[in-house]
N, C-alpha and C positions, 0 to 999 in steps of 0.2 A: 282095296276098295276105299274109296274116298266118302269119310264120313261129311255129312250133311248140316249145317249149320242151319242156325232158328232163326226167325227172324229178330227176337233180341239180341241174337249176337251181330248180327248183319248192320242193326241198327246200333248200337254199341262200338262198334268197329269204324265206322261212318262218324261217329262222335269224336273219335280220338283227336283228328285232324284241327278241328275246331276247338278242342281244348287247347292241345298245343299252342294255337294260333292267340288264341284270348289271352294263355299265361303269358305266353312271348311276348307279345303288346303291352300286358302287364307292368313284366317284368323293364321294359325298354322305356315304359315311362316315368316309373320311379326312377328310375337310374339317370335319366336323362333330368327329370323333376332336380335333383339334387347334385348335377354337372358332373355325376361319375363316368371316365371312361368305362368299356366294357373290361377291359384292363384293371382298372382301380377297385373295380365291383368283385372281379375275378379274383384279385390277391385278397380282398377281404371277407371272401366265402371260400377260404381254400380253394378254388376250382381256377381252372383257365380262363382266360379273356376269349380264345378260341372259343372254347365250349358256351359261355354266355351271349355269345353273336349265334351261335347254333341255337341255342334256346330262343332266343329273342325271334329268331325268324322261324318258329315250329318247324326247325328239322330233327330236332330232339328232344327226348324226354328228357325229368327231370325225376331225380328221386325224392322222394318226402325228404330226407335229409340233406341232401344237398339245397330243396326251396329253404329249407327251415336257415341255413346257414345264409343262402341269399337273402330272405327275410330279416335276419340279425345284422346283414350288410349295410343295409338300406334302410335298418332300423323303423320298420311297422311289424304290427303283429303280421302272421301267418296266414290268417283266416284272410288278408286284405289281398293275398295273392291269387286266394284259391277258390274266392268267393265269384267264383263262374254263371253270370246269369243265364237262368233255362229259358228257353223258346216255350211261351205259351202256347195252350193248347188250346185250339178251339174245340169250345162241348160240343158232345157226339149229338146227333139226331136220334130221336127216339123212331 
């Protein structure tokens, strides 16, 4: 039997894509900001040029340590990659 997901999960799960998306953009701007190929960016966070065109275009995650190593590549802090703006909420009705 197939267990039942909540709606924070539902709605958590729906978020992912949209992070990806944001980081990837992110990430494709500093690199670009600083004329690194995805290559150049790659050899200097240990990772593939492949794997950073995947990131860039949110087809894939990234792990905290591999951003931290792209953050050292591209030399900004950390927090400037992952500082994700939220979608305001509009206050409820009483």
């Amino acid at each position: 039997m197939a267990k039942r997901r909540t709606k924070k999960q539902v709605s958590s799960e729906r978020a992912v894509p949209h992070v990806r998306a944001f980081l990837g953009q992110r990430v494709r701007d500093l690199r670009a900001q600083r004329g690194f190929s995805q290559e150049r960016l790659g050899h200097g966070a240990s990772l593939s040029g492949k794997f950073i065109g995947e990131v860039e275009r949110g087809e894939k995650s990234i792990s905290i340590d591999s951003l931290y190593r792209v953050s050292v590549a591209l030399a900004v802090p950390l927090r400037q990659l992952v500082d994700v703006p939220t979608r305001s909420r509009r206050p409820r009705r009483a």
